[in-house]
Each structure stands twice: as C-alpha cells, then as structure tokens.
C-alpha positions in Angstrom: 11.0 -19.2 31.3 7.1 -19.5 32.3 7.6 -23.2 31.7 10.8 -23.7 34.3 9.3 -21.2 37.1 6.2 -23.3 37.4 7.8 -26.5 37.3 10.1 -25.4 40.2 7.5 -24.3 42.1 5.5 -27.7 41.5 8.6 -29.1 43.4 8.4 -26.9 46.8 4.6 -27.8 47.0 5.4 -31.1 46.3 8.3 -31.5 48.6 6.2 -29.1 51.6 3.3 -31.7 51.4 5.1 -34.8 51.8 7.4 -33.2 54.8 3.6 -32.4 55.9 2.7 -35.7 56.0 6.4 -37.0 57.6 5.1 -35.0 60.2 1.6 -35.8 60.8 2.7 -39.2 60.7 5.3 -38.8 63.6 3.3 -37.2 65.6 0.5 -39.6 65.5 -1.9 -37.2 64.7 -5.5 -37.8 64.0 -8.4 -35.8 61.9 -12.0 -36.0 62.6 -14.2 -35.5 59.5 -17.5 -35.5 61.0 -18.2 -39.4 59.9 -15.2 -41.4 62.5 -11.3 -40.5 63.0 -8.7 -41.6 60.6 -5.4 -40.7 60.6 -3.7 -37.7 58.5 -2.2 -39.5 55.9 -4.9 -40.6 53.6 -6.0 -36.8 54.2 -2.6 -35.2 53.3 -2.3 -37.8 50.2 -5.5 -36.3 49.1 -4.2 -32.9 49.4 -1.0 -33.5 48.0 -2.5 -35.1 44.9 -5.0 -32.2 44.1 -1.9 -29.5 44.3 0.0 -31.8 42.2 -2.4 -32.4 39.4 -3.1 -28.4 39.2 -0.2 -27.4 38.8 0.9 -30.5 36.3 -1.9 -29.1 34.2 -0.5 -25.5 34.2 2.9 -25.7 32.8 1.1 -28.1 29.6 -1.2 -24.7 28.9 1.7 -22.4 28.7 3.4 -24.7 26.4 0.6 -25.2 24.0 0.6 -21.5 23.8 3.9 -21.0 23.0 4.3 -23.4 20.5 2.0 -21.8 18.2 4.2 -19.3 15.8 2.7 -16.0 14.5 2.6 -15.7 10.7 4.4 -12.8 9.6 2.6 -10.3 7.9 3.1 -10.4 3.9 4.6 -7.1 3.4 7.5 -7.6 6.5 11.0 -7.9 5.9 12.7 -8.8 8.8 11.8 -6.4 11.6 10.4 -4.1 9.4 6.3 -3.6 7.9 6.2 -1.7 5.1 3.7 1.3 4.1 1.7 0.7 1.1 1.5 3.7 -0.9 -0.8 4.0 -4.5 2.1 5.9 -6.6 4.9 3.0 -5.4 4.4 -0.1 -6.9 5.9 -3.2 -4.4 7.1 -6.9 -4.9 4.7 -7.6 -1.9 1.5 -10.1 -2.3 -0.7 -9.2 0.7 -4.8 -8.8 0.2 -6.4 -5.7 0.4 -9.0 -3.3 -0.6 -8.4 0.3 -1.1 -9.6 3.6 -1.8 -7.9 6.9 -2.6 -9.4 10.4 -3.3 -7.6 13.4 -4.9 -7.4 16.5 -6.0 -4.8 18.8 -7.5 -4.1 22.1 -8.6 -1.7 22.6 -11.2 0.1 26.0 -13.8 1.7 26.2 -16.6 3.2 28.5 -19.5 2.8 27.8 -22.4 1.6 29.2 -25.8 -1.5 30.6 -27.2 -2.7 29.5 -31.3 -4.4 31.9 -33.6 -6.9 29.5 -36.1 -3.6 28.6 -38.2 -2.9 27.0 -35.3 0.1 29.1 -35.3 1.6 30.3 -32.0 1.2 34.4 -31.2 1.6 35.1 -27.6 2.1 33.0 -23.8 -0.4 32.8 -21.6 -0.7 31.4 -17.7 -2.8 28.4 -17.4 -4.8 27.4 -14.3 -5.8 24.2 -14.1 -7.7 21.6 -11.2 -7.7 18.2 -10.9 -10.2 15.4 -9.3 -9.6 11.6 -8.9 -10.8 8.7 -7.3 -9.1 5.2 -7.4 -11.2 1.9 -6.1 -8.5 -1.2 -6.3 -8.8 -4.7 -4.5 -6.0 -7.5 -4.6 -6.4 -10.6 -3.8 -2.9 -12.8 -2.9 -3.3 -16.1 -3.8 0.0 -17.3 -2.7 3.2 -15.9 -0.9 4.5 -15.6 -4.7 1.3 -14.1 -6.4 -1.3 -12.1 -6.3 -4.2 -10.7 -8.6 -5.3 -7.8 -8.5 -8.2 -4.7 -10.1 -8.5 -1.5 -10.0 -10.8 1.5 -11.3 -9.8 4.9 -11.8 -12.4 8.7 -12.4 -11.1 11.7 -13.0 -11.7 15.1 -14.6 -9.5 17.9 -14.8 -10.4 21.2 -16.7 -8.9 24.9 -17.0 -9.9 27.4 -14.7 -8.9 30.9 -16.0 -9.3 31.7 -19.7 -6.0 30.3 -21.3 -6.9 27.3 -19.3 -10.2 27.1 -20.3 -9.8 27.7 -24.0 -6.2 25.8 -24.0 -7.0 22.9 -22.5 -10.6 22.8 -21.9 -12.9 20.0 -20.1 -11.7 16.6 -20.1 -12.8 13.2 -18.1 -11.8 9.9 -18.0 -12.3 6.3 -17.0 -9.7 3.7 -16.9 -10.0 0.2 -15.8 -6.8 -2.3 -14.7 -5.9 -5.9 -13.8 -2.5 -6.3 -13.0 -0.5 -9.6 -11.3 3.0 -9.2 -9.0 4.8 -12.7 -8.9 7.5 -12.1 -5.9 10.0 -14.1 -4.6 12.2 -13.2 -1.3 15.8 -13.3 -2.0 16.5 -13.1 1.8 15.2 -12.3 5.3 15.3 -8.7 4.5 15.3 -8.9 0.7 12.4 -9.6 -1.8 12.4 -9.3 -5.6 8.9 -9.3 -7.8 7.2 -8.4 -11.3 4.1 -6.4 -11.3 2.7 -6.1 -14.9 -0.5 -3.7 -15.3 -2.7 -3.3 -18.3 -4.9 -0.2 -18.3 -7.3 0.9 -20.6 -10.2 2.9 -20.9 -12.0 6.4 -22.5 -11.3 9.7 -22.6 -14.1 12.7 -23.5 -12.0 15.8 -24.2 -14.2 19.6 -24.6 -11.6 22.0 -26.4 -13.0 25.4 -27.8 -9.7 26.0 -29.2 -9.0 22.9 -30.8 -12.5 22.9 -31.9 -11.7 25.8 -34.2 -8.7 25.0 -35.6 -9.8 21.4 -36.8 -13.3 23.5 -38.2 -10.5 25.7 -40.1 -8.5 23.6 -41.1 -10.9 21.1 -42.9 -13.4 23.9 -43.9 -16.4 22.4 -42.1 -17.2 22.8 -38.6 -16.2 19.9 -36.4 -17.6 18.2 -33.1 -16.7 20.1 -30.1 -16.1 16.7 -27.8 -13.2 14.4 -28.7 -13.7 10.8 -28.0 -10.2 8.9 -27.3 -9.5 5.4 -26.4 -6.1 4.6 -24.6 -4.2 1.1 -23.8 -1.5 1.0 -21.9 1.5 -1.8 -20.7 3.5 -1.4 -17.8 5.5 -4.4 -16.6 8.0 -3.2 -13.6 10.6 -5.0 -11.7 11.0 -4.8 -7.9 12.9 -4.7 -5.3 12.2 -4.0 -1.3 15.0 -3.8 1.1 14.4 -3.9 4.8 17.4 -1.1 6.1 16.7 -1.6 9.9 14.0 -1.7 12.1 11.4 0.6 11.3 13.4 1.4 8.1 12.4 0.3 4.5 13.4 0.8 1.0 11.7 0.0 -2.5 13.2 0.6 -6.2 11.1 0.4 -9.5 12.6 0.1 -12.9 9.4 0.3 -15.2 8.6 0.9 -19.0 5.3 2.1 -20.3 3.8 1.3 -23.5 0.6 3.4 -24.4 -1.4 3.4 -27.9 -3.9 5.9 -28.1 -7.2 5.9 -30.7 -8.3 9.2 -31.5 -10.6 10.3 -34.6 -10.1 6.6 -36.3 -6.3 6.9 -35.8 -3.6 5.8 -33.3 -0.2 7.2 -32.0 1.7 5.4 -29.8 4.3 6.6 -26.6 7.2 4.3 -24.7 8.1 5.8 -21.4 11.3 4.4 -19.3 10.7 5.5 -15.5 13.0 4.9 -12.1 11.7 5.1 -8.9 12.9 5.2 -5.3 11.3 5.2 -2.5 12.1 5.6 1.9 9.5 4.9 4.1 9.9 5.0 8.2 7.3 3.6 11.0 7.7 5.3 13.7 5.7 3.0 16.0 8.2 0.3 15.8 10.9 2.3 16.9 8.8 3.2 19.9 5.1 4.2 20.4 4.0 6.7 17.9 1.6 5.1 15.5 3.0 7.5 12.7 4.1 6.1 8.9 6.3 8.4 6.8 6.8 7.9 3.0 8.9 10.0 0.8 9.5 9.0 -3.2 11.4 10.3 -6.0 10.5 9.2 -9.9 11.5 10.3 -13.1 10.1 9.2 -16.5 11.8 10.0 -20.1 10.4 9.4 -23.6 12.0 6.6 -25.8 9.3 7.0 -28.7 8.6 10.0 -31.8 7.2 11.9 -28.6 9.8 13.7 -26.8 8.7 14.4 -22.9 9.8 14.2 -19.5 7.8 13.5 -16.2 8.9 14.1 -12.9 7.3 12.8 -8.8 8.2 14.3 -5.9 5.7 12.7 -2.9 5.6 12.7 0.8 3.0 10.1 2.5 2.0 10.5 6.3 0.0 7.7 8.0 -1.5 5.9 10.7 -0.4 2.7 11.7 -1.4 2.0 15.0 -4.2 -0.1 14.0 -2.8 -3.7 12.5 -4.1 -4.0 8.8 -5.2 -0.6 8.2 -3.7 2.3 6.5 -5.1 5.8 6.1 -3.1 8.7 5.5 -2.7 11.3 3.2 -0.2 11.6 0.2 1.4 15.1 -1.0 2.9 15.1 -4.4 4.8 17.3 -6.3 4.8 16.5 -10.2 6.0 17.8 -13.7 4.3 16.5 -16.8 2.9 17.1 -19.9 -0.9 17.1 -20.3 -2.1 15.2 -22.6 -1.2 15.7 -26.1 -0.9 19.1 -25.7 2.9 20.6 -25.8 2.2 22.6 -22.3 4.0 21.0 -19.2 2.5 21.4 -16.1 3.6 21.7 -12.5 1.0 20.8 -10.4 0.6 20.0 -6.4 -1.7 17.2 -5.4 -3.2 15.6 -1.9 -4.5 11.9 -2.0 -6.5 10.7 0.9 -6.3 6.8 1.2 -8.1 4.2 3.1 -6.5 0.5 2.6 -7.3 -2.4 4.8 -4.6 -5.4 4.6 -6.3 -8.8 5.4 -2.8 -10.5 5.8 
C-alpha cells in the first residue's frame, strides 16, 4: 500500500512540473541567476529531475523493507507463543537458559514404628522443602535440541514425627536430555524428549537409624548414602487452539534404579499430562501468561504408588524472550521410600530467557 501511494504521488509531481514548464515556456519567461539570463526550461528540467530521482529512491526503500520476512519464534504455532513452564515438558526446540527456585511445605499421616519396626500409633508430619534448578538448552536445528540441567534440594521434618520419621535428606541430581520435534501442521507439532537423571542422595533418619542398629545387633551409620538413575523418554504434542490459546499433552514412562547400602530396587512409573496455557497480551495489551496443568503418575513395578500435580503458572510476557513468573503447585506423592504420602503446596520462581 506504501509502495502504490508514493508511486502515485511521484506522478502528480511529475505531471505539475512538466505543466510548469508548458508554461514557462509559453509565456516566454526568463530567470536571472546572478551569472546572465537563460530561459526557464533548463531550470525547471533541473527541478523536475531532482523531485523525480527523490522520490524514485523512496518507493525502492520501502520495498527492500518489506521484503525481508520475520522468523517466527520456535515455540509459535500459528498465532499463538507458548509459555514455557519447568513441570511441562514441550516438543518445542528453542535456546534458553533458565533458573527456578522453590520451596514447599507439605503434611502427611502416616504411622509411627516401635524398634521392631512394627507400627503402634499415627502421627502428623510436617515437612519443608527447598530447590533450585539451573538448565540451559541449546537448539541446534528446528528438529533438535540438546539440553543440561542441575538440580539442589533438601527437605527435612519440622515437628517431631517429621523429624524422627523422615528426618534430614539432600540431594543433587544432574540431567542431559534431547527433544527431536517435527511440526505436523501450522498449528500442530509432535516431539520426543528423553531425560536421563542421575545423582546422590544423603538421607539423616534417627528412626531408621535404630531399627537397622536393632535389627542387625550392632549399631549402624546414622547417614544413608543412595545413588539414583533414572529414564524418562515422553512423547509430545502441542496444539495451538486459537490465538492466545495453547495446549500441550505428555504421555511419559519413568524408569528409576536406586543403589542403597550395596543393593538396588528398581520403580517404573506411567504418567499423563495436560496442560492449558493463555497469553493475554496477544489477545490485547496485558503482558500477562497463564498456565494451568493437570498430571497423574501410577506404579507398573513391585512398588505400588500413585502421584498426583495440580499447577497454576502466572507470567510476564511483555518483554520478547523473557519469562519470569511464578508457579503454584498442588501435589500428592509418596516420599521417598518411605510408605507416608504427602500433600504438599509449593511456589517456584523462574527466570528463563529464550534466544530464538
């Protein structure tokens, strides 16, 4: 439209300066430039010239500009950009860096041992979690990406039960993980993500202290020492609904071997996952991201256990390639190895910066 506007007006100029010189020419009229007389058509050729080279050039700028096409972010489908989130794995192969921080507060019931290790009364336990995640991707095609991460955390008891049930326990795991995607469609896009994790775990338990000194007659360490591996390939798929609207479902199984005092026990977990998010700044100006999520996890190995995730992400957008937000989770798990399941409530803070 630019293009056709200035080209039309390049025609009135260039039609008003030759009817300007029709004129000068009838009319016989002469210009004195300081050095003799000539007549006005050399000068009006001049003129005409000049306004028709300027605006020649200006129509060939516009064009170059909009030739060039902008390269569509990595995680768009369609009309739509979609939130990254930690707990919601994605077919998507963008670049980023990323750190979250967390902390959670979790209860359960669950029973207390006498040093038979035999069960004799429920108690309350109160226990507080700390976390911090540090994970980089790099995306070295469209179709795949490479990516690390590092996870901290410590969670111990913080009444009595708690502190005698399930003690003080920290751990470090480390991960590399690859997502090969592939988009079906404009507002489709199906991917793998495998991640293998694997790291230490230090474990203080008074209670199991005692029972393990009971049971084998002499008294035993008070720190545990564990060593876990785990698998988890998942399958992908993100779905642009409509602008502003996307949508992303996880079919995943877990495989985790666990070394503990020179032996090893094994767990298989199936999980589903859905997940909704909505950006509200392109629907109009608000620079607000909401994510809500839904998972639920079942045993398939000697272990029987269920896990369930309830999360609620809000975040900023308005900036382009940066993310920070906070993540609210409600979850349902078993800790550890221990047969207590615990309902816990956590915030995240995240800071991610997407470099395409």
């Amino acid at each position: 439209m630019r293009v056709a506007t200035l080209l039309a007006i390049r025609q009135i100029f260039v039609a008003a300066a030759r009817g300007s010189t029709a004129i000068v020419e009838a009319r016989g009229v002469d210009v004195d430039l300081g050095h003799g007389r000539s007549d006005g058509r050399g000068v009006h050729r001049l003129t005409t010239a000049i306004v028709a080279l300027t605006l020649l050039a200006l129509p060939v700028r516009a064009a170059v500009v909009e030739e060039v096409p902008a390269t569509p972010p990595r995680r768009s489908l369609g009309p739509h950009l979609f939130l990254p989130r930690d707990g919601v794995p994605d077919p998507f192969t963008a670049s980023f860096i990323a750190s979250s921080s967390g902390i959670a507060t979790g209860s359960a019931t669950g029973p207390t041992f006498d040093l038979q290790g035999k069960p004799v009364n429920v108690e309350d336990y109160k226990i507080l979690t700390y976390s911090q995640l540090f994970a980089g991707q790099w995306g070295i095609a469209d179709f795949w990406a490479l990516r690390l991460r590092m996870l901290g955390s410590l969670y111990s008891g913080t009444n009595t039960p708690g502190l005698v049930g399930v003690g003080v326990n920290g751990l470090v795991r480390g991960s590399v993980g690859t997502t090969l995607g592939f988009q079906l469609s404009d507002r489709l896009r199906l991917g793998v993500v495998v991640d293998v994790t694997w790291g230490p775990s230090v474990a203080v338990s008074i209670l199991d202290t005692i029972r393990q000194s009971v049971s084998s007659g002499s008294v035993q360490a008070l720190v545990d020492n564990s060593y876990t591996t785990t698998v988890t390939p998942t399958l992908s798929l993100a779905w642009t609904l409509a602008r502003g609207w996307g949508a992303v479902f996880n079919a995943t199984y877990a495989n985790g071997v666990v070394e503990v005092n020179q032996g090893t026990g094994d767990a298989d977990m199936v999980l589903v996952q859905a997940a909704v998010d909505l950006d509200l700044r392109e629907l109009g100006s608000i620079p607000l991201g909401i994510g809500v999520d839904y998972s639920a996890g079942y045993s398939v190995g000697r272990t029987r256990f269920r896990r369930y995730v309830a999360g609620l992400g809000l975040f900023y957008t308005g900036r382009p390639g940066l993310t920070a937000g906070l993540d609210l989770a409600y979850r349902r798990a078993p800790l550890g190895t221990n047969e207590i399941f615990v309902s816990s409530f956590s915030g995240t803070f995240t800071l991610r910066y997407t470099f395409d």
